[in-house]
mmCIF file of the N, C-alpha and C atoms, coordinates in Angstrom:
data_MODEL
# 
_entry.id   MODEL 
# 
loop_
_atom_site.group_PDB 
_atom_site.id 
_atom_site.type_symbol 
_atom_site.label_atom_id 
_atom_site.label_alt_id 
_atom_site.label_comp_id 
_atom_site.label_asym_id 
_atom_site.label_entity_id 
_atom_site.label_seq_id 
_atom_site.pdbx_PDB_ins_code 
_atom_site.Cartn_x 
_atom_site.Cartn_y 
_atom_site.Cartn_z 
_atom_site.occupancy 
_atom_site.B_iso_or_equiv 
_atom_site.pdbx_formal_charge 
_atom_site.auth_seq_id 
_atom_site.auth_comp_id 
_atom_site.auth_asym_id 
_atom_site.auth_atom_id 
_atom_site.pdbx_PDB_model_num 
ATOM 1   N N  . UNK A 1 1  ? 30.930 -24.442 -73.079 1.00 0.00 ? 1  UNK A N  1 
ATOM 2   C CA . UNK A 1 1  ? 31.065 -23.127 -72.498 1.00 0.00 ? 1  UNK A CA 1 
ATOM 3   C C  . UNK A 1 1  ? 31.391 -22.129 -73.617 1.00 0.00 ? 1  UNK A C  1 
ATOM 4   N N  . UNK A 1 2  ? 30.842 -21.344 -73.715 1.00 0.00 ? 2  UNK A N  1 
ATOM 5   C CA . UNK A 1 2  ? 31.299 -20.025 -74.584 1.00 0.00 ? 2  UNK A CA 1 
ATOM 6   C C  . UNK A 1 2  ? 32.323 -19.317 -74.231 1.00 0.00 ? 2  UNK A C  1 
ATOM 7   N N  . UNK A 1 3  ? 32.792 -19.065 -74.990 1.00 0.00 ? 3  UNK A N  1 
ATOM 8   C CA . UNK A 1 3  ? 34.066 -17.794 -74.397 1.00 0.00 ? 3  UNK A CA 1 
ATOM 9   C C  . UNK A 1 3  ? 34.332 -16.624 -75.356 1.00 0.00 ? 3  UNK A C  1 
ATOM 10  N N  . UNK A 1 4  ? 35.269 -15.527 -74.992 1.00 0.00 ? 4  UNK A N  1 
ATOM 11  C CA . UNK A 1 4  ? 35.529 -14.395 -76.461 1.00 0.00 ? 4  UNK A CA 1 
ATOM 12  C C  . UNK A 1 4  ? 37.143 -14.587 -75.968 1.00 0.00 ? 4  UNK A C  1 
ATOM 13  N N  . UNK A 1 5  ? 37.605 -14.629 -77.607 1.00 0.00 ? 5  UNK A N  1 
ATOM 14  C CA . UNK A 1 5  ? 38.845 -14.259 -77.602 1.00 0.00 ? 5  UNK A CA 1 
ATOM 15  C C  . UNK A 1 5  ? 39.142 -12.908 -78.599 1.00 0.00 ? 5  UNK A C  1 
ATOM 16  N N  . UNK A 1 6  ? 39.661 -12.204 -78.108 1.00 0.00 ? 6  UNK A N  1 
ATOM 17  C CA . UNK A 1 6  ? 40.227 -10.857 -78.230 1.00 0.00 ? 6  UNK A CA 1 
ATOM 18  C C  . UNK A 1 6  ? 41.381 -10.883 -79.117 1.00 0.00 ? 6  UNK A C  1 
ATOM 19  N N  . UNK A 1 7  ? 41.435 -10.772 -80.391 1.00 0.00 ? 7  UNK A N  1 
ATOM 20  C CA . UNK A 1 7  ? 43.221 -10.614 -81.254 1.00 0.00 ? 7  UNK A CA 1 
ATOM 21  C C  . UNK A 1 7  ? 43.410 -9.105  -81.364 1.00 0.00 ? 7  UNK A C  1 
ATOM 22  N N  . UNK A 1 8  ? 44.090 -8.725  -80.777 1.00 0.00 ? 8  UNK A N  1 
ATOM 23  C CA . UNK A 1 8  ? 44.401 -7.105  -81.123 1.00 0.00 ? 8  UNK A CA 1 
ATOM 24  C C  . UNK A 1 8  ? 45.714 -7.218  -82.261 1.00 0.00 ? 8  UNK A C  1 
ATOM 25  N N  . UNK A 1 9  ? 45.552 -6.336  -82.937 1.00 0.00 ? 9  UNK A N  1 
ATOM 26  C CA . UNK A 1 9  ? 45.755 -5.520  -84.611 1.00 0.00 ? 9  UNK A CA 1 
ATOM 27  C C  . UNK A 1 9  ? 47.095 -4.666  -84.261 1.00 0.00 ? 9  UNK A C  1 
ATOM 28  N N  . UNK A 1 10 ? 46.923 -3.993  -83.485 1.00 0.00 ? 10 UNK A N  1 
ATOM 29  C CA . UNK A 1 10 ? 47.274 -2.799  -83.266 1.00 0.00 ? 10 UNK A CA 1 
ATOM 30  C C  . UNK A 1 10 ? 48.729 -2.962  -83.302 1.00 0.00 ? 10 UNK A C  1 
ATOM 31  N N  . UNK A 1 11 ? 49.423 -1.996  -84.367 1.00 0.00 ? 11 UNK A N  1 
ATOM 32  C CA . UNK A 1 11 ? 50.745 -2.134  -84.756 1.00 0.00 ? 11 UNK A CA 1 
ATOM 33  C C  . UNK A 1 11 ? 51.539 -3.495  -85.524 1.00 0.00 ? 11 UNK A C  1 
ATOM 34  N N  . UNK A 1 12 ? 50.630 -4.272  -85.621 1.00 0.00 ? 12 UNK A N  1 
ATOM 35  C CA . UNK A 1 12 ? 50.623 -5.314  -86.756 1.00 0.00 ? 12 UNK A CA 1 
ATOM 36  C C  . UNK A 1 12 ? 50.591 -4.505  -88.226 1.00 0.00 ? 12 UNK A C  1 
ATOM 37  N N  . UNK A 1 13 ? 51.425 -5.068  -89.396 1.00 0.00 ? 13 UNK A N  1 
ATOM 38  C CA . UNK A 1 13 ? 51.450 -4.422  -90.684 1.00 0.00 ? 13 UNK A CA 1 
ATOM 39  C C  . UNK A 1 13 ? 50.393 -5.321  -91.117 1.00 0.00 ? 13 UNK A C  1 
ATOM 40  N N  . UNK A 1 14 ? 49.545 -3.993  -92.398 1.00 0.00 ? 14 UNK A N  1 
ATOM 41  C CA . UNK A 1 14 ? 48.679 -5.004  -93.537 1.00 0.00 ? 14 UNK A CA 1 
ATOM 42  C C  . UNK A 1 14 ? 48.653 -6.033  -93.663 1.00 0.00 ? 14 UNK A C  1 
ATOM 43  N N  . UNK A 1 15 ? 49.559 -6.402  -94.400 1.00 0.00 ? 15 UNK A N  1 
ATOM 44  C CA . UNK A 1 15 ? 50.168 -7.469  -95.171 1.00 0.00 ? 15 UNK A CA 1 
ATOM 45  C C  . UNK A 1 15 ? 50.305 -8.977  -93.839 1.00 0.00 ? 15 UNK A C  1 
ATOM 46  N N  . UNK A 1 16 ? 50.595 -8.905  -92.724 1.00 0.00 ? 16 UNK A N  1 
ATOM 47  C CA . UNK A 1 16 ? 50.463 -9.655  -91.620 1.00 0.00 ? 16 UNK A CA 1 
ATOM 48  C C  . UNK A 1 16 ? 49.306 -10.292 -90.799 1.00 0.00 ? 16 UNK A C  1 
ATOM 49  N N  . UNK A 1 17 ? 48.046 -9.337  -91.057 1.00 0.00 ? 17 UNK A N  1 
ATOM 50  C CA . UNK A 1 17 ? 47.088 -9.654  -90.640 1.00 0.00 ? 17 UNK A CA 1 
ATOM 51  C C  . UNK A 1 17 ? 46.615 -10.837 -90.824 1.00 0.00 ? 17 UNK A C  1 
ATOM 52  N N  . UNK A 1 18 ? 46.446 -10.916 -92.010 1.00 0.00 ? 18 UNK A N  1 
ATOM 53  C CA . UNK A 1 18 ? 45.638 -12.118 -92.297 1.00 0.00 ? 18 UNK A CA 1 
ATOM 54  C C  . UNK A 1 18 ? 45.708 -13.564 -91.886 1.00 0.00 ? 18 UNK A C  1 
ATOM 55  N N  . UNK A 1 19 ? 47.201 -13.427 -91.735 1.00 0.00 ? 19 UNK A N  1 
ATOM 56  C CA . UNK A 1 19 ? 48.255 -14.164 -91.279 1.00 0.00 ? 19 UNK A CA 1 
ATOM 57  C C  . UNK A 1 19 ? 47.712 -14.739 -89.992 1.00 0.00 ? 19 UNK A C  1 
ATOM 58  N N  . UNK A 1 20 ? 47.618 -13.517 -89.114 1.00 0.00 ? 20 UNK A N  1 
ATOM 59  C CA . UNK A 1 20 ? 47.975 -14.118 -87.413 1.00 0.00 ? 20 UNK A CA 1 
ATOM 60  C C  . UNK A 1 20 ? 46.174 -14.173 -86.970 1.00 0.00 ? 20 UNK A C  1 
ATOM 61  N N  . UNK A 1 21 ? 45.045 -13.599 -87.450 1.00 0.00 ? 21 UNK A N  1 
ATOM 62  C CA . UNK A 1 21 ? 44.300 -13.831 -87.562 1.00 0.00 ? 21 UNK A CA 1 
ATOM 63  C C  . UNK A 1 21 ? 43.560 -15.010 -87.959 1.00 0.00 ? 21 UNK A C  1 
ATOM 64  N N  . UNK A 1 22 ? 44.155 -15.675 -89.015 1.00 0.00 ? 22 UNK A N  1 
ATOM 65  C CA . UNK A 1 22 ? 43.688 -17.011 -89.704 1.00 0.00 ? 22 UNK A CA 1 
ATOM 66  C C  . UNK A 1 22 ? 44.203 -18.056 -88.863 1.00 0.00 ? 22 UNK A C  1 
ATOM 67  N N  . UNK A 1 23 ? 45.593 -17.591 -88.312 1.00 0.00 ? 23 UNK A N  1 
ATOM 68  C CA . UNK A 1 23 ? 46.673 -18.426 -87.434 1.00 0.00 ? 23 UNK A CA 1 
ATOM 69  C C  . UNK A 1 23 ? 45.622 -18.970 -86.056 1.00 0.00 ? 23 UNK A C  1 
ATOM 70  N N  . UNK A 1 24 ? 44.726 -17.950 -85.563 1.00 0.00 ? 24 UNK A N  1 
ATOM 71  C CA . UNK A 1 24 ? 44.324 -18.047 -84.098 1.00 0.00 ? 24 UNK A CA 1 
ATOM 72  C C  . UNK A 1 24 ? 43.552 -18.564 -84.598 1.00 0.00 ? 24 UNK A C  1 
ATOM 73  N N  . UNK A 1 25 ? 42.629 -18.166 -85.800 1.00 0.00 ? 25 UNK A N  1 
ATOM 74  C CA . UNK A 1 25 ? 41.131 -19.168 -85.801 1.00 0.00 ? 25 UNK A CA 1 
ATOM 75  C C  . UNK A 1 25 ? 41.240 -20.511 -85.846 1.00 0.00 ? 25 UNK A C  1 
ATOM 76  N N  . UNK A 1 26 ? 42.377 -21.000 -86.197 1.00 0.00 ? 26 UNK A N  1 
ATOM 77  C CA . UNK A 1 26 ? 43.218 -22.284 -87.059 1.00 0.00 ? 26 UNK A CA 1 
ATOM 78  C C  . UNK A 1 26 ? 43.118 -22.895 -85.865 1.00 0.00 ? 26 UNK A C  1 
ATOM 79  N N  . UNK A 1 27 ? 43.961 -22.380 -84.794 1.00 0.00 ? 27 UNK A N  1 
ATOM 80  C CA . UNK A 1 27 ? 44.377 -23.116 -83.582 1.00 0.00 ? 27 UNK A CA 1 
ATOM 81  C C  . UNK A 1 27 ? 42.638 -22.959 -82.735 1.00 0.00 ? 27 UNK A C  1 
ATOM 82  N N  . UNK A 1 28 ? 42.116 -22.140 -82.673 1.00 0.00 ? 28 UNK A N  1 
ATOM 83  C CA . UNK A 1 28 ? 40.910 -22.657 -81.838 1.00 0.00 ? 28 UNK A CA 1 
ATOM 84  C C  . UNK A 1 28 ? 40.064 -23.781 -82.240 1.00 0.00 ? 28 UNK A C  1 
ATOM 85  N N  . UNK A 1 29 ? 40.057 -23.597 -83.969 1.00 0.00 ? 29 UNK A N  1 
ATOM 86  C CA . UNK A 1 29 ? 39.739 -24.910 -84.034 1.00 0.00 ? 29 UNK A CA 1 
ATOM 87  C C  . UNK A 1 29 ? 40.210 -26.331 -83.899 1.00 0.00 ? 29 UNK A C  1 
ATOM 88  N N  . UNK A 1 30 ? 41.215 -26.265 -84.089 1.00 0.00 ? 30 UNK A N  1 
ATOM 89  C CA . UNK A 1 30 ? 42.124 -27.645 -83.722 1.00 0.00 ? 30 UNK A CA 1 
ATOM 90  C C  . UNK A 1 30 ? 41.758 -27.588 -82.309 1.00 0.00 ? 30 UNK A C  1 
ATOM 91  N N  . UNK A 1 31 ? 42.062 -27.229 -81.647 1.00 0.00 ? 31 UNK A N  1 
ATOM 92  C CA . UNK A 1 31 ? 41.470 -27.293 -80.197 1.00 0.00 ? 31 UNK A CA 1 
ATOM 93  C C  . UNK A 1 31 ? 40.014 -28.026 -80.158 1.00 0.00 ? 31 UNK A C  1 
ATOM 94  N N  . UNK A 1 32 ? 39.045 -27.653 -80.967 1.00 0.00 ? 32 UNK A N  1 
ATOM 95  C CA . UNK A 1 32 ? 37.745 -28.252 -80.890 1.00 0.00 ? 32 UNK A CA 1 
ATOM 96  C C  . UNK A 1 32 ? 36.770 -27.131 -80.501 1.00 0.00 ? 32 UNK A C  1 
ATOM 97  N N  . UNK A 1 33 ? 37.033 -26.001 -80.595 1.00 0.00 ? 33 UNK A N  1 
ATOM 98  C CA . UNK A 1 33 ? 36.315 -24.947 -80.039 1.00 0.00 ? 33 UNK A CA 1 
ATOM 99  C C  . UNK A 1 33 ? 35.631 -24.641 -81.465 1.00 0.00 ? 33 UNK A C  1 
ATOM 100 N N  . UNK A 1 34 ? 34.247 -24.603 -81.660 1.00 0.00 ? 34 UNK A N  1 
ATOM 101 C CA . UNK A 1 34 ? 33.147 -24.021 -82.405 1.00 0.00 ? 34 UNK A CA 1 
ATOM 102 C C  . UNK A 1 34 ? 33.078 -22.779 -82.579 1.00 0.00 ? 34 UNK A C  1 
ATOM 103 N N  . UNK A 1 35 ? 33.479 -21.712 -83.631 1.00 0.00 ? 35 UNK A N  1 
ATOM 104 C CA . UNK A 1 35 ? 33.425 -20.139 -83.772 1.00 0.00 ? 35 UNK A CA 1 
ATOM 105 C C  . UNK A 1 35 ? 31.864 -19.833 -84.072 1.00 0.00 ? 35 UNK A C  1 
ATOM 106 N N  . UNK A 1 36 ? 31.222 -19.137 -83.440 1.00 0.00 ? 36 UNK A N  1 
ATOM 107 C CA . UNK A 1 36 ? 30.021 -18.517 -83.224 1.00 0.00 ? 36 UNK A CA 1 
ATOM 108 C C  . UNK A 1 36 ? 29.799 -17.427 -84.282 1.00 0.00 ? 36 UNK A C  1 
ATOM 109 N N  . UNK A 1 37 ? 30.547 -16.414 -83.825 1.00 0.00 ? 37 UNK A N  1 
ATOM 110 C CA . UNK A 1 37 ? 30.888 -14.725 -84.489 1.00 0.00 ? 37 UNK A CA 1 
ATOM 111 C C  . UNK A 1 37 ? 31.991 -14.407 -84.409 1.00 0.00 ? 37 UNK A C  1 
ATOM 112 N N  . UNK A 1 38 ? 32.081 -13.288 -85.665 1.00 0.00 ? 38 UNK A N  1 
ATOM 113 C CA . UNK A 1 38 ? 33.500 -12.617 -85.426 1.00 0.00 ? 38 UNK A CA 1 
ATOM 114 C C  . UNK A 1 38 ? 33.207 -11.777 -85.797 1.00 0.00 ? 38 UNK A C  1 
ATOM 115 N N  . UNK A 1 39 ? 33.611 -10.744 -84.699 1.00 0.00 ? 39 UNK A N  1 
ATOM 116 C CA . UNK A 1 39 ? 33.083 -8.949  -85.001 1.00 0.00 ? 39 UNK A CA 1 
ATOM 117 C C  . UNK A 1 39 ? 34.712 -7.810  -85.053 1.00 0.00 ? 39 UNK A C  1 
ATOM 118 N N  . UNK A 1 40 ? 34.774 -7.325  -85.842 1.00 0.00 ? 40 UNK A N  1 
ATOM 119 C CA . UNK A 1 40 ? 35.823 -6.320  -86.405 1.00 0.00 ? 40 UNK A CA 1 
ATOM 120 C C  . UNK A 1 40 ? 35.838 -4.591  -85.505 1.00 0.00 ? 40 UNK A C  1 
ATOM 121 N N  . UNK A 1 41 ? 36.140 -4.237  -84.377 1.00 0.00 ? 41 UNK A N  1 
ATOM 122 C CA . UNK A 1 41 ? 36.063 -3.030  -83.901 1.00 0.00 ? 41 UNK A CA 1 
ATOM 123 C C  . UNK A 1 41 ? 37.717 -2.046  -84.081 1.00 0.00 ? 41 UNK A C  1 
ATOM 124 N N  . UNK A 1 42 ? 37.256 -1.237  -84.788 1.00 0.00 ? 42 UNK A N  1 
ATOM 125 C CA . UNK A 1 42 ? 38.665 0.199   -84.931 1.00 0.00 ? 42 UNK A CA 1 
ATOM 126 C C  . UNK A 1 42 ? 37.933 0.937   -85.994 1.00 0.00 ? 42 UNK A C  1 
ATOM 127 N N  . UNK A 1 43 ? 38.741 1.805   -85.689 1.00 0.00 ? 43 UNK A N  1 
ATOM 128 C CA . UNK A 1 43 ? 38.593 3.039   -86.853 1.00 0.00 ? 43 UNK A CA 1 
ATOM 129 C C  . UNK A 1 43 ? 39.347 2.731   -88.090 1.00 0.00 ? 43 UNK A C  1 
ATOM 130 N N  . UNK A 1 44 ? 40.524 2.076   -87.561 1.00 0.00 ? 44 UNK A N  1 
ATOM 131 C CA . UNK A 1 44 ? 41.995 2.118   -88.762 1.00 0.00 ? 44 UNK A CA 1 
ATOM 132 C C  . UNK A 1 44 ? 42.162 0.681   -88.556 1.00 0.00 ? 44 UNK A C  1 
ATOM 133 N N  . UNK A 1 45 ? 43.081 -0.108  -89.369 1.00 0.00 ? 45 UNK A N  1 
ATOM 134 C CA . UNK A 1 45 ? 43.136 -0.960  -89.213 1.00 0.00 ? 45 UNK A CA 1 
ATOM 135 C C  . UNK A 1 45 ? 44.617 -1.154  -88.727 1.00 0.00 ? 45 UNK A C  1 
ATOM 136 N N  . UNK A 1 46 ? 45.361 -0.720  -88.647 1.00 0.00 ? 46 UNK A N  1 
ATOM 137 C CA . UNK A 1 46 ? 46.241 -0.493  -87.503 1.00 0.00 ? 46 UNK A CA 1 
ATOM 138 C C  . UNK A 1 46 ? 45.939 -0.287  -86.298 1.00 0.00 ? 46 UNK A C  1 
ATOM 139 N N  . UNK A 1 47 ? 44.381 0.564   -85.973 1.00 0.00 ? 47 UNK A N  1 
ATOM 140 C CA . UNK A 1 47 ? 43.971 -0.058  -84.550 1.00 0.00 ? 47 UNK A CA 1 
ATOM 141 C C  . UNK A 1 47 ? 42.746 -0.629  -84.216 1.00 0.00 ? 47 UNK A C  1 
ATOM 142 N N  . UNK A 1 48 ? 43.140 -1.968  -84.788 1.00 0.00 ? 48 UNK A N  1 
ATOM 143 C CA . UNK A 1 48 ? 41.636 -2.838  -84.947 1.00 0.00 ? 48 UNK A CA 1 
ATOM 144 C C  . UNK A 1 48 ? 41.623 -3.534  -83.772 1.00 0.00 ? 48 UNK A C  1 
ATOM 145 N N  . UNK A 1 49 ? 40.713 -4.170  -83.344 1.00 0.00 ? 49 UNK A N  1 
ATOM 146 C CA . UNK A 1 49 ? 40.814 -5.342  -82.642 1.00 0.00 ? 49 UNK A CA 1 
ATOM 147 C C  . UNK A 1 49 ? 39.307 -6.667  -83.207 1.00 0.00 ? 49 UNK A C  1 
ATOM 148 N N  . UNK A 1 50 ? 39.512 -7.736  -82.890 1.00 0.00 ? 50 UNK A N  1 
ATOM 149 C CA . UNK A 1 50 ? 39.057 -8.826  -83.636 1.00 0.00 ? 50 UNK A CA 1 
ATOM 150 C C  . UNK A 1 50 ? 38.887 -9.312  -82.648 1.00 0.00 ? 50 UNK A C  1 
ATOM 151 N N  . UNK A 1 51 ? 37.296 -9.560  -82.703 1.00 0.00 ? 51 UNK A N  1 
ATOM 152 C CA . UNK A 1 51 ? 36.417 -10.387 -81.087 1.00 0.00 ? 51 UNK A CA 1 
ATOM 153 C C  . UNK A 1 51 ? 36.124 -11.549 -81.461 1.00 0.00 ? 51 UNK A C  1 
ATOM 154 N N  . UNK A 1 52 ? 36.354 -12.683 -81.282 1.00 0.00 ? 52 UNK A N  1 
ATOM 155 C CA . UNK A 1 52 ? 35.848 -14.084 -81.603 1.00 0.00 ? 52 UNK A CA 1 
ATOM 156 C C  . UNK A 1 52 ? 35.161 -14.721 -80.217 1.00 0.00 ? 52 UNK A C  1 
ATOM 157 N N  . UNK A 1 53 ? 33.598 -15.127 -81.263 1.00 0.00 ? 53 UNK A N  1 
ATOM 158 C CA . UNK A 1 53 ? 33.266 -15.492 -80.058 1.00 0.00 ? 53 UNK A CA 1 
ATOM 159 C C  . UNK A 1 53 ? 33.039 -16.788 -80.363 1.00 0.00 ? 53 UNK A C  1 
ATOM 160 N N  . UNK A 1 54 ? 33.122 -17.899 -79.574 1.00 0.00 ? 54 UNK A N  1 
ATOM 161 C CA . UNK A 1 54 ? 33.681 -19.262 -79.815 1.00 0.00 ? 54 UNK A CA 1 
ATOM 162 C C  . UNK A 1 54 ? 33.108 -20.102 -78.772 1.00 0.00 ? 54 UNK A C  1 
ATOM 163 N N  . UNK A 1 55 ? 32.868 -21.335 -79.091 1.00 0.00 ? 55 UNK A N  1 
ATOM 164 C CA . UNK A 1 55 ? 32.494 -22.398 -77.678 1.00 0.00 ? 55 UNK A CA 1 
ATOM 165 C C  . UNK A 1 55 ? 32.985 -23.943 -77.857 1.00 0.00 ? 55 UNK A C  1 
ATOM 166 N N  . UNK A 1 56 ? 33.805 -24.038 -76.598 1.00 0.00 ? 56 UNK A N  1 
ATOM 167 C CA . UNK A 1 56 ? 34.500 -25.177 -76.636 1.00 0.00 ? 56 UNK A CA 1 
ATOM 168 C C  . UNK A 1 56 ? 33.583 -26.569 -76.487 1.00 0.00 ? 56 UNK A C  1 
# 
């Protein structure tokens, strides 16, 4: 089954991102879920949001 998971940014510092971002991809894969795409939507990166699209 495909699915999207949604990480929102927003009010997360710089320096953190990479962090909790790498953190979720980490855990979907341990899960066994296959990442498809990952698309980047904001203006700022303080209000980004991060679409993963993934299939278990």
């Amino acid at each position: 089954m495909k699915k999207m998971k949604v990480i929102d940014l927003f009010g997360i510092k710089y320096d953190q991102m990479e962090d909790k971002i790498n953190g979720i991809l980490a855990t979907l894969q341990n899960e066994g879920a296959k990442i498809i795409d990952v698309k980047i939507i904001g203006e700022k990166l303080s209000q980004t949001s991060v679409f993963v699209f993934y299939e278990d």
